[in-house]
N, C-alpha and C positions, 0 to 999 in steps of 0.2 A: 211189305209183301205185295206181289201183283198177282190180281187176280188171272186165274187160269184160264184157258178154252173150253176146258171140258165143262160138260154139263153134265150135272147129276139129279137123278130122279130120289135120292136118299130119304128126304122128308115124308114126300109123296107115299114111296113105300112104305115108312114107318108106319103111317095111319092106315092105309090099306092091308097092314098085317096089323090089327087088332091093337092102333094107337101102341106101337110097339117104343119104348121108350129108348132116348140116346143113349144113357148108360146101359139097357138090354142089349143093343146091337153091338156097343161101343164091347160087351163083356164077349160076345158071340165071335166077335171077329179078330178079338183080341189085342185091342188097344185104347186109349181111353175114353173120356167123352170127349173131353178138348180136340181129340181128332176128329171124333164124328162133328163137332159143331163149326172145325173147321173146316172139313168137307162141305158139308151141308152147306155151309155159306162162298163157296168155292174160291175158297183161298187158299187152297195148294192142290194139286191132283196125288190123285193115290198110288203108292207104286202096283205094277201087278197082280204081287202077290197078294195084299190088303184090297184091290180091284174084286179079288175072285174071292174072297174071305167073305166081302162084305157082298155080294152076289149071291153065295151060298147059303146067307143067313137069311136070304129072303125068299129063296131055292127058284132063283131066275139067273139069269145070264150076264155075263159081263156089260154087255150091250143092253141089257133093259132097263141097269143101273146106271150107266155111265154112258156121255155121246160127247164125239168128237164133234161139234159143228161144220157142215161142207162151207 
């Protein structure tokens, strides 16, 4: 697998919401932890819908989760 462009702030927020744990988010956004620890280590980008899922669980914005690099 090749890793992606995007950047993610995922981990960062976990601890900043109250050391929120992978399988918490992973249950919140509704997929496993395998994906959130895939994420987190940016090895695949997330489609949209799981972009905004996983956004929501932290009750921030597409964008404060996730960054395309310029």
């Amino acid at each position: 697998m090749t890793a992606t462009p995007i950047v993610n702030h995922i981990r960062r927020l976990r601890f900043e919401h109250g050391e929120m744990t992978q399988e918490a988010l992973a249950r919140q956004a509704g997929v496993t932890r395998q994906t959130i620890i895939a994420l987190e280590a940016g090895k695949y980008a997330p489609s949209l819908e799981l972009a905004f899922r996983i956004a929501r669980a932290f009750g921030a914005g597409v964008e404060d989760v996730f960054q395309w690099p310029a």
